[in-house]
C-alpha positions as CSV (number, residue, x, y, z in Angstrom):
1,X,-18.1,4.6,-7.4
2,X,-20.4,4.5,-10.4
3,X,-22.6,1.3,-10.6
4,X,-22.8,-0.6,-14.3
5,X,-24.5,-2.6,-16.2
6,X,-22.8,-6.0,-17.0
7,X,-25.2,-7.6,-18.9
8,X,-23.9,-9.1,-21.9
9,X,-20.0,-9.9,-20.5
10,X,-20.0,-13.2,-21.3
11,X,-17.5,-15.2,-22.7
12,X,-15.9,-18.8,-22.9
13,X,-14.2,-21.9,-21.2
14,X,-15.1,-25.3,-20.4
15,X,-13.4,-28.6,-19.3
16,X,-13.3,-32.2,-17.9
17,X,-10.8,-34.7,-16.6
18,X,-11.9,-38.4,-15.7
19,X,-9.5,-38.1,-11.9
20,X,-10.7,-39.3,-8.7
21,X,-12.0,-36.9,-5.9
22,X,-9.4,-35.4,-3.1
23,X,-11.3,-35.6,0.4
24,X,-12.3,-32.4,1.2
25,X,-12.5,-34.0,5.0
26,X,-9.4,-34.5,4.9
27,X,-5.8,-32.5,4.6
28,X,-4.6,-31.7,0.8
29,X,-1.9,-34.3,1.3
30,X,-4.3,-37.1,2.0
31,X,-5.7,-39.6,-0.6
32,X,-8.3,-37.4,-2.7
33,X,-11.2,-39.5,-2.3
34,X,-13.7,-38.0,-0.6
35,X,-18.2,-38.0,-0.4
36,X,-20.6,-35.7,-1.0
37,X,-20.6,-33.0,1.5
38,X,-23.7,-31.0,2.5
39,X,-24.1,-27.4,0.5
40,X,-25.8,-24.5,1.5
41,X,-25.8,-20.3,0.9
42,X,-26.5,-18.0,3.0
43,X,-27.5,-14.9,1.1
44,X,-26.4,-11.8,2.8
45,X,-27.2,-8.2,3.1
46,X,-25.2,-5.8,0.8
47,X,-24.1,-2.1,0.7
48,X,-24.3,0.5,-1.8
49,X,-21.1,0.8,-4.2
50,X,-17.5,-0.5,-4.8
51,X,-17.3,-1.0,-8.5
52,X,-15.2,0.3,-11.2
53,X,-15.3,-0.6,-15.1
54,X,-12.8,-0.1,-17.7
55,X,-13.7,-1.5,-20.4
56,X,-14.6,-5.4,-20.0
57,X,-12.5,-4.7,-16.6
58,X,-14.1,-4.2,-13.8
59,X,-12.2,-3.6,-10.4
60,X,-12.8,-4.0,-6.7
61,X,-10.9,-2.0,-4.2
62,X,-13.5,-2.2,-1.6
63,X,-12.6,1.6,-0.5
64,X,-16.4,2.7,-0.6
65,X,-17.8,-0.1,1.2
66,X,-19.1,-0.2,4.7
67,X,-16.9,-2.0,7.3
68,X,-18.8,-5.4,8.6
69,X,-20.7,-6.4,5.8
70,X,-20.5,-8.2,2.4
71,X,-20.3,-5.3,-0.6
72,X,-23.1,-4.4,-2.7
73,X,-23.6,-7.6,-5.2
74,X,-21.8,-10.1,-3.2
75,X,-23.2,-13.3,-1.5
76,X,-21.5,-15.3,1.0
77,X,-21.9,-19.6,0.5
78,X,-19.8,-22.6,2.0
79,X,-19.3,-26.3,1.3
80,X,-18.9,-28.7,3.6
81,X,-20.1,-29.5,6.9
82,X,-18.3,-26.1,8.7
83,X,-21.5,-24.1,9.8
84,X,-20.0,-20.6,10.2
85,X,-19.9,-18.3,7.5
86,X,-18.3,-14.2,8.1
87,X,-17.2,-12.4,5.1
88,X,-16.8,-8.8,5.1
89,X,-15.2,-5.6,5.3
90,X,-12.4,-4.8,7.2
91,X,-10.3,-1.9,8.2
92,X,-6.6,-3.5,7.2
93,X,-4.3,-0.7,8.4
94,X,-6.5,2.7,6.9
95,X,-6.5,0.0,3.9
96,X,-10.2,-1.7,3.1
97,X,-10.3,-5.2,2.3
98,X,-12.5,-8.3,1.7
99,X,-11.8,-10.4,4.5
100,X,-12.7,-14.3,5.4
101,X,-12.9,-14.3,9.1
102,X,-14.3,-17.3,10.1
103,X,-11.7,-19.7,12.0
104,X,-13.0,-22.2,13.7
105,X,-14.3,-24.4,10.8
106,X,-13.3,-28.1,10.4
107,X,-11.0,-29.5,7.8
108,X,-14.2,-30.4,5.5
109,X,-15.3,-26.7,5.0
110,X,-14.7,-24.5,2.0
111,X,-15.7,-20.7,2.6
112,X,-16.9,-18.8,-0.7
113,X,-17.9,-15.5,-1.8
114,X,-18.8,-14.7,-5.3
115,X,-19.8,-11.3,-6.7
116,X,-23.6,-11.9,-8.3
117,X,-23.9,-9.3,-11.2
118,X,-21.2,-11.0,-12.9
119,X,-21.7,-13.7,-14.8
120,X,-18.5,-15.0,-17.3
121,X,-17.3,-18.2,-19.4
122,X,-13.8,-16.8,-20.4
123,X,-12.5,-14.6,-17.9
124,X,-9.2,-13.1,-16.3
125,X,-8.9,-12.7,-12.3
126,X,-6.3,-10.7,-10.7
127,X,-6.3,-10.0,-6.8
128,X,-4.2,-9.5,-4.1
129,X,-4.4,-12.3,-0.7
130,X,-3.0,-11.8,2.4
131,X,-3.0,-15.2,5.1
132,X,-3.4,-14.0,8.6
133,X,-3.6,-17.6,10.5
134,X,-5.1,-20.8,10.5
135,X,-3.9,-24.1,12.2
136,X,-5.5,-26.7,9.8
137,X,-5.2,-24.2,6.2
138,X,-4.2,-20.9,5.3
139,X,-4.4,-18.5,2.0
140,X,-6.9,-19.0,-0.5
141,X,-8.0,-18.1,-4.0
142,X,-10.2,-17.5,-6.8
143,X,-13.4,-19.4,-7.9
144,X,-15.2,-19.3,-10.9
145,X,-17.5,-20.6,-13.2
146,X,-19.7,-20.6,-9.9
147,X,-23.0,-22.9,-10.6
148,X,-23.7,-23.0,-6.9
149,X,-21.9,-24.1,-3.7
150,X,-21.3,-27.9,-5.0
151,X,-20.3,-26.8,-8.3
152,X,-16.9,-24.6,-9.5
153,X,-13.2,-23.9,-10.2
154,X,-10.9,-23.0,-7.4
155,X,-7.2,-22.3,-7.6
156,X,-5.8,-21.4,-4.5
157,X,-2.3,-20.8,-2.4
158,X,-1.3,-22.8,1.0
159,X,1.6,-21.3,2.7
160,X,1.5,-23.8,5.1
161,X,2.1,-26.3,2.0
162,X,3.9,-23.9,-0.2
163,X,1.8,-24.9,-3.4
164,X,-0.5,-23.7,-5.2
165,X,-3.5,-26.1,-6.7
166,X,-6.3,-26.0,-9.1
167,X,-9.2,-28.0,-8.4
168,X,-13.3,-28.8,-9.6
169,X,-15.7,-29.1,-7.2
170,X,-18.5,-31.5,-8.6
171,X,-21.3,-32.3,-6.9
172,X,-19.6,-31.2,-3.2
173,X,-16.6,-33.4,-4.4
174,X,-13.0,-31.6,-4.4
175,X,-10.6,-33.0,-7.1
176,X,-7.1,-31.7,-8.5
177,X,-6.6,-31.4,-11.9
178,X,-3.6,-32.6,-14.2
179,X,-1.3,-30.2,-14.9
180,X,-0.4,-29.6,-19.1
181,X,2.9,-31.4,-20.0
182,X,3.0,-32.7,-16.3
183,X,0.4,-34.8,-15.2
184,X,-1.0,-35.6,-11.5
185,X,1.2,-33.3,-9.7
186,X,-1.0,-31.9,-6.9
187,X,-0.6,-28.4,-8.6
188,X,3.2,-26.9,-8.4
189,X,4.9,-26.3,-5.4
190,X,6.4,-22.5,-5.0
191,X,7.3,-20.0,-1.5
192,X,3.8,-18.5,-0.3
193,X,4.5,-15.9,2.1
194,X,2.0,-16.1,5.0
195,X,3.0,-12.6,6.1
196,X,2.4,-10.5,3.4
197,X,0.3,-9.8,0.3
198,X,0.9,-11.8,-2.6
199,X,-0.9,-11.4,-5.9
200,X,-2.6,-14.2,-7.9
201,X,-3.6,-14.1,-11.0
202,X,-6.0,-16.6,-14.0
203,X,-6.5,-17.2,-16.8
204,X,-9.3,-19.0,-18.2
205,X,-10.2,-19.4,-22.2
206,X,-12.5,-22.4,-23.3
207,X,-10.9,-25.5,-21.9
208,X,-7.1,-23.9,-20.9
209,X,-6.8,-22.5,-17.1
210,X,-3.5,-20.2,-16.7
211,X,-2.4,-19.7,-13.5
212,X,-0.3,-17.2,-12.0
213,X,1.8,-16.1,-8.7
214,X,3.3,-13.3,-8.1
215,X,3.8,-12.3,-11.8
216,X,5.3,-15.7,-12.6
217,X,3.1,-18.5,-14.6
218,X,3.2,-21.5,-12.9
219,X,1.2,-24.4,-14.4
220,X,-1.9,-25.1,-17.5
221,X,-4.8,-27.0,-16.7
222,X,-7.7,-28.5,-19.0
223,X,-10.9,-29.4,-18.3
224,X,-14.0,-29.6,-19.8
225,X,-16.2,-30.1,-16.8
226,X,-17.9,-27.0,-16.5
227,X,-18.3,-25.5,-20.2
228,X,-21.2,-23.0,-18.4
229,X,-20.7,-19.5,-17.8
230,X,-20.9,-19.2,-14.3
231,X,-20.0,-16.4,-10.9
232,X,-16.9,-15.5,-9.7
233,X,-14.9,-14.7,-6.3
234,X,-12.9,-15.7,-3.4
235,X,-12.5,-19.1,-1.4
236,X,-10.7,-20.2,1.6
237,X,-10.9,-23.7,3.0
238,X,-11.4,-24.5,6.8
239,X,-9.9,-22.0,9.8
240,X,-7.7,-20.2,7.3
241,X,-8.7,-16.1,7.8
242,X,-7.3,-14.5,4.9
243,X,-8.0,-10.8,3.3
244,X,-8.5,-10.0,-0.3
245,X,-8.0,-6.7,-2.0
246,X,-7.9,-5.1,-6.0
247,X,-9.7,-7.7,-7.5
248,X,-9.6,-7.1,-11.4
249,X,-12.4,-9.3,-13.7
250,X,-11.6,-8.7,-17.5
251,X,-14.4,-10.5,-19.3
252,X,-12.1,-12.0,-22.2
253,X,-13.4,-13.0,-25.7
């Protein structure tokens, strides 16, 4: 597939809540406070190819990448105190996918990967997940607004909590965010098959964060915490091995 040149997508969104931190050492249920945790990247070697663009859309099907690696333009990073990272590409039935293998991670671990010639304030993801096991968490999501392994948005789905959550991550810290018209809810609870593909989608414009599941909207966030422009990708938190396929990134006005 045809490389571009994405310089100049940039849009915006930017928010802030004054909530106290969720442990990422802990499980999602437990009381969210939580310390610093130790951040690190690990850069890692890329292949040629996988990008299409429409547009301000540009979409991932991962068909032309090389199995075992991390695509062209994609770094792999974690926070926490996990020390295994292992993104790649996978063979998922004749089917190539992004997948997060790594599984034996503690509880206190977030997995990332974010696709670096991207770079976006206002922005709409759309992707398909698929959870294939994990004992402490399972599923995943979407980051953005990416400053660097301590700093970012993530929404993600837990079928082993049937919920889905939107978070910051401030300095290492983990926190979920108010929902609009609701309040401290812990995000919205909602069926998350952990046998299948599901599709997640956001929405973020300036300060308002829509999220989606399976075609149906589920909940509005604001924040102003991170006004930047910033990366985008996947996440996963702890043992959970989970594949990702047809991402769509529509830079938004």
């Amino acid at each position: 597939m045809r490389k571009i040149n994405l310089i100049g997508l940039l849009a915006g969104v930017c928010f802030s809540c004054n909530q106290q931190n969720q442990p990422i050492g802990t499980t999602d249920n437990d009381t969210r406070q939580e310390e610093a945790t130790t951040v690190t990247t690990q850069p890692i070697s890329q292949p040629e190819g996988v990008r299409q663009n429409v547009g301000n859309t540009v979409s991932f099907d991962f068909e032309e990448a090389p199995e075992g690696k991390l695509p062209e333009n994609w770094s792999a990073h974690k926070t926490g105190k996990g020390s295994e990272i292992n993104w790649g590409i996978v063979n998922d039935s004749g089917n190539k996918v992004l997948a997060q293998l790594a599984g034996d991670n503690p509880n206190n671990h977030f997995n990332v990967a974010v696709n670096d010639s991207i770079t976006a304030r206002n922005v709409s993801l759309q992707a398909r997940l698929k959870s294939l096991r994990g004992r402490m968490d399972q599923g995943g999501g979407f980051v953005w607004r990416f400053q660097d392994p301590g700093n970012y948005y993530v929404v993600r789905a837990n079928p082993l909590e049937d919920n889905v959550v939107l978070y910051k991550v401030e300095k290492g810290k983990r926190t979920d965010l108010p929902l609009v018209g609701q309040g401290r809810t812990y995000g919205t609870k909602t069926e998350v098959q952990g046998d299948g593909w599901n599709d997640l989608r956001l929405e973020a414009r300036d300060s308002l964060f829509t999220v989606y599941y399976n075609e149906m909207e589920l909940f509005r966030v604001i924040d102003k915490t991170f006004p930047q422009a910033g990366k985008v990708g996947f996440w996963t938190k702890a043992d959970a091995v989970t594949y990702f396929d047809d991402l769509q990134v529509e830079v938004l006005p």
